[in-house]
Each structure stands twice: as C-alpha cells, then as structure tokens.
C-alpha positions as CSV (number, residue, x, y, z in Angstrom):
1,X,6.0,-48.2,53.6
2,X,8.5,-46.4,51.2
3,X,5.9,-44.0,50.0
4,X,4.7,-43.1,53.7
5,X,9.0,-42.1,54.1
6,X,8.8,-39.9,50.6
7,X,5.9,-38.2,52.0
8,X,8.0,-37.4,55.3
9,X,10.9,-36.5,53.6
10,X,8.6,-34.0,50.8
11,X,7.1,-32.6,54.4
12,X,10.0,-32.3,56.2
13,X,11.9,-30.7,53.2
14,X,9.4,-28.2,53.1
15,X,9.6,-26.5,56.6
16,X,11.9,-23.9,58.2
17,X,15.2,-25.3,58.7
18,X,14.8,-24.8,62.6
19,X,11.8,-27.3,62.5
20,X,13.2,-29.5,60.2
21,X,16.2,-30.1,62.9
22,X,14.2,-31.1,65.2
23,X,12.3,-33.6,63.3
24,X,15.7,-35.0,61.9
25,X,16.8,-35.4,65.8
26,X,13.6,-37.2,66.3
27,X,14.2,-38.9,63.4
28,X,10.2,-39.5,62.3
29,X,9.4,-41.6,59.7
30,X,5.8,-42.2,60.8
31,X,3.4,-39.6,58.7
32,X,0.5,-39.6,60.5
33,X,3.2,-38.6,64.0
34,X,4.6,-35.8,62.2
C-alpha cells in the first residue's frame, strides 16, 4: 500500500496550497477517494 500513499502524497504536493489543506485535514490516504 506504500505506493498508493506516494501517489497521494505526489497528488497532493501538486495542488494549490488551499486544496492541499483541506486534504491534509482529511487526512486521505486512499487514491481512488481523492
């Protein structure tokens, strides 16, 4: 499952700092949710 959480964290570190909040509050790990 490691590779599912890079993918999040390479998606997540790639969106405007406002979105990327509120995905950190959710805290999503789960790709295919995000």
């Amino acid at each position: 499952m490691e590779a599912e959480e890079d993918k999040c964290m390479k998606f997540e570190n790639g969106l405007r700092p406002d979105i990327k909040q509120l995905i950190g509050f959710s805290e999503i790990r789960d790709f295919p949710t995000l």
